[in-house]
Kinemage of the C-alpha trace (Angstrom):
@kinemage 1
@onewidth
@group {chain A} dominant
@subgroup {mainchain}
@vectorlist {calphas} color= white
{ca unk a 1} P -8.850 -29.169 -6.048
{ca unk a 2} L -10.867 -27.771 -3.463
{ca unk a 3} L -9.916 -25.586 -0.396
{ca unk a 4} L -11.532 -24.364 2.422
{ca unk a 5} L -10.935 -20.855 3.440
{ca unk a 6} L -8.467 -21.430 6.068
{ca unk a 7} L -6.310 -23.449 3.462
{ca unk a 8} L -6.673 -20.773 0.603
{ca unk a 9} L -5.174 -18.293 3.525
{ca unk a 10} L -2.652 -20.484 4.219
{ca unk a 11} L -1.360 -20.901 0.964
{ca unk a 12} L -1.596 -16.984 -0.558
{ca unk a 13} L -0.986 -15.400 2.831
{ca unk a 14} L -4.056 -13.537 2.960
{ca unk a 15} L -6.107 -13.283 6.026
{ca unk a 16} L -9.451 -15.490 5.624
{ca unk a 17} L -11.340 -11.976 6.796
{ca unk a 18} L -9.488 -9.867 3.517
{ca unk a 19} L -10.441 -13.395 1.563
{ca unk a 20} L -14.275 -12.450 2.543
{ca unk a 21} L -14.101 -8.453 2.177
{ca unk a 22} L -12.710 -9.489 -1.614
{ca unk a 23} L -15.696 -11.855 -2.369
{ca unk a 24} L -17.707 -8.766 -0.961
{ca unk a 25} L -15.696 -6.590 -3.552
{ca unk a 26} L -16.518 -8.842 -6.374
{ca unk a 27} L -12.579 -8.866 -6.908
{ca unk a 28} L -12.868 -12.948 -6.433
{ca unk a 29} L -15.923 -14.841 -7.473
{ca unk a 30} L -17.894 -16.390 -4.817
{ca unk a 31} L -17.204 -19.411 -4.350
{ca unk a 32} L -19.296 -22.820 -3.951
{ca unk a 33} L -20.555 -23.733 -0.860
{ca unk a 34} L -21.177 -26.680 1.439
{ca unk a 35} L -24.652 -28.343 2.207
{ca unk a 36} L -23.432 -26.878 5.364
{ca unk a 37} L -22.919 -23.385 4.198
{ca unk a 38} L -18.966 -23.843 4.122
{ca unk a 39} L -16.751 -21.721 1.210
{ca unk a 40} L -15.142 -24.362 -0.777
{ca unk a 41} L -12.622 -22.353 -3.714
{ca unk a 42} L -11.019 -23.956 -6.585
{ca unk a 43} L -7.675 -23.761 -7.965
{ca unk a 44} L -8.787 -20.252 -10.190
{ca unk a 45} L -9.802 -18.648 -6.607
{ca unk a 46} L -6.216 -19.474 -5.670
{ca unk a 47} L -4.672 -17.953 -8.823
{ca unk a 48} L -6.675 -14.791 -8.436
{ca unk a 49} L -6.139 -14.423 -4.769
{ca unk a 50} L -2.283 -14.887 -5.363
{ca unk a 51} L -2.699 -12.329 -8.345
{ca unk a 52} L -4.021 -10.376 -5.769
{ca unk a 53} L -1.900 -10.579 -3.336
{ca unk a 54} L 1.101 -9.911 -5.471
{ca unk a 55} L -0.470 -6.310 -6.869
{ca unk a 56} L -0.838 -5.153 -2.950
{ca unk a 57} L 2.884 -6.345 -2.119
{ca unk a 58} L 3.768 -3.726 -5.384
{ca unk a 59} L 1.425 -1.432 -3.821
{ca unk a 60} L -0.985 -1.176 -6.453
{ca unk a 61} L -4.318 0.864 -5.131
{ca unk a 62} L -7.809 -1.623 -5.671
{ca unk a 63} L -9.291 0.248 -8.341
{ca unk a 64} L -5.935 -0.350 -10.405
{ca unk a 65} L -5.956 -3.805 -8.976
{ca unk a 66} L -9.837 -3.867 -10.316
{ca unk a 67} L -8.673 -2.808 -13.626
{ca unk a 68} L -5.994 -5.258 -14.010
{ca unk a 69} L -8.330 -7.976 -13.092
{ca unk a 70} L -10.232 -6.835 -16.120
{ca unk a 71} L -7.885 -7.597 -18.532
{ca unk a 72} L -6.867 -10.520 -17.264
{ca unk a 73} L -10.264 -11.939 -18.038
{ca unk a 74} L -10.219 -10.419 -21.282
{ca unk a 75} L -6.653 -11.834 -22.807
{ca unk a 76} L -7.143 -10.790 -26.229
{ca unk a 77} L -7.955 -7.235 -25.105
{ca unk a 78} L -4.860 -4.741 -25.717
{ca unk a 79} L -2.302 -4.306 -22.642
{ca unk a 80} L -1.860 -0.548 -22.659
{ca unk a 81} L -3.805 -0.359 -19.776
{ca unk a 82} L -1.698 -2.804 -17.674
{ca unk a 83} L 1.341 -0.255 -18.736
{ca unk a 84} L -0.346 2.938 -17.787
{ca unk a 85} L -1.117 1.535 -14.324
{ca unk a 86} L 2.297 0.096 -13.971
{ca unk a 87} L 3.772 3.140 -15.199
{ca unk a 88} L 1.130 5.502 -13.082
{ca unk a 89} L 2.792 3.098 -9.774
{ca unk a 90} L 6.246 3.973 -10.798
{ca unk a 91} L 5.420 7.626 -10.167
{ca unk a 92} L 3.707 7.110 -7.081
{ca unk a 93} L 6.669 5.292 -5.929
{ca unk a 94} L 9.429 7.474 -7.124
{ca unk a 95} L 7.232 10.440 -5.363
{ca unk a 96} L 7.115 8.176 -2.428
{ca unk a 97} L 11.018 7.778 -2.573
{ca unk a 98} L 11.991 11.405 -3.044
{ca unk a 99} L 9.424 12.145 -0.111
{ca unk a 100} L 11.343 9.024 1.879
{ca unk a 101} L 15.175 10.605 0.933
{ca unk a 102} L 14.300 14.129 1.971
{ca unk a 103} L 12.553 12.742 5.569
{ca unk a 104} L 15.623 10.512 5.964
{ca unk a 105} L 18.131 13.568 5.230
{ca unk a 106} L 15.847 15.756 7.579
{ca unk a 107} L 16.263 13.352 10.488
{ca unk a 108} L 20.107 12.446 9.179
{ca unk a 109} L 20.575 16.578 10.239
{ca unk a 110} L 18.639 16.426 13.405
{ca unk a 111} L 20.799 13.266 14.786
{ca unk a 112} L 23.950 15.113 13.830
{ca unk a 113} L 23.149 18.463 15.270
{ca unk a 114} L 22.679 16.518 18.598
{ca unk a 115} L 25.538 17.236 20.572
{ca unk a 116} L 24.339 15.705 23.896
{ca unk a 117} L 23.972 17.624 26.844
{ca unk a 118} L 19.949 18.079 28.625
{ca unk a 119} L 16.702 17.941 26.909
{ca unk a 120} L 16.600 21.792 27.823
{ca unk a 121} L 19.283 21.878 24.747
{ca unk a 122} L 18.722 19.090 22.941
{ca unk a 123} L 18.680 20.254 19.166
{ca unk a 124} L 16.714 17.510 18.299
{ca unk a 125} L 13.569 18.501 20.761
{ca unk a 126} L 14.061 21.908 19.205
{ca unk a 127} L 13.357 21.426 15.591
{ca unk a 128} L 10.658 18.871 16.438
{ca unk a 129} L 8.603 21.674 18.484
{ca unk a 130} L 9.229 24.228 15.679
{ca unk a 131} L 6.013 23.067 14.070
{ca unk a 132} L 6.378 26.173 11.478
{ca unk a 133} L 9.291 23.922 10.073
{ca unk a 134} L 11.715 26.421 10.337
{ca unk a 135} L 14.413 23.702 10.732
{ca unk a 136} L 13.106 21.435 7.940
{ca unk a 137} L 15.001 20.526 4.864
{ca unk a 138} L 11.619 20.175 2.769
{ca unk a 139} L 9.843 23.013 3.085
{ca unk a 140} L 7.175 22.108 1.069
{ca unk a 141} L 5.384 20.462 3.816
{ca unk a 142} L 5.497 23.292 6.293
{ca unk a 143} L 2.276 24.514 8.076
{ca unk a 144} L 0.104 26.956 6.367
{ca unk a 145} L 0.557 30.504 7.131
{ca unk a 146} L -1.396 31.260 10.241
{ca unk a 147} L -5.133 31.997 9.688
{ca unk a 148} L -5.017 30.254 6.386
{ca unk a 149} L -6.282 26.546 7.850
């Protein structure tokens, strides 16, 4: 099978300009080319790409996605690897949830204090210009004391 870089797009979903910045990243192998300088990829490039592909949808970071590339080339190497970076994502995503629930409850209390009325007493404007976060619910991401920049 051969496929020219438009098609390879077509079927993975991945921009022919991310296809090329890839190659560049020696995460796929370059692939052959025409007498008249045109890619041409085989049915691996497509299984790589789609490997690819599906490890940025679970929002694996490149170098993980680097390193799991690795061991796919090397089958008979041992998997722990694979399950630290899976089990390194799961902790990025459960921080990434806990920091999602507490802006979702933080807006939830803005909406509700909202009684209507003028912008001069809207309670929403007010705890968005309080950029100490004196209204927050997750303190931990309030400015720095003043002076300490």
């Amino acid at each position: 099978m051969q496929l020219s870089i438009g098609e390879l797009a077509r079927r993975t979903g991945v921009k022919p300009t991310t296809i090329r910045w890839y190659e560049q990243e020696k995460l796929l192998p370059a692939p052959l080319r025409t007498d008249g300088g045109h890619r041409v990829y085989a049915q691996d490039h497509l299984r790589r790409l789609g490997f690819i592909r599906h490890a940025r949808e679970l929002g694996f970071a490149m170098p993980a996605i680097r390193a799991l590339l690795g061991l796919v080339e090397h089958p008979a190497d041992d998997c722990a690897t694979a399950h630290a970076i899976a089990t390194a994502q799961i902790a990025e995503v459960d921080s990434r949830l806990r920091r999602l629930t507490a802006l979702r409850a933080e807006l939830t209390e803005m909406a509700e204090t909202c009684q209507g009325g003028t912008a001069r007493d809207c309670r929403i404007l007010e705890t968005l210009a309080d950029f100490d976060h004196g209204h927050c619910l997750d303190h931990s991401h309030a400015a720095a004391p003043h002076g300490l920049d």
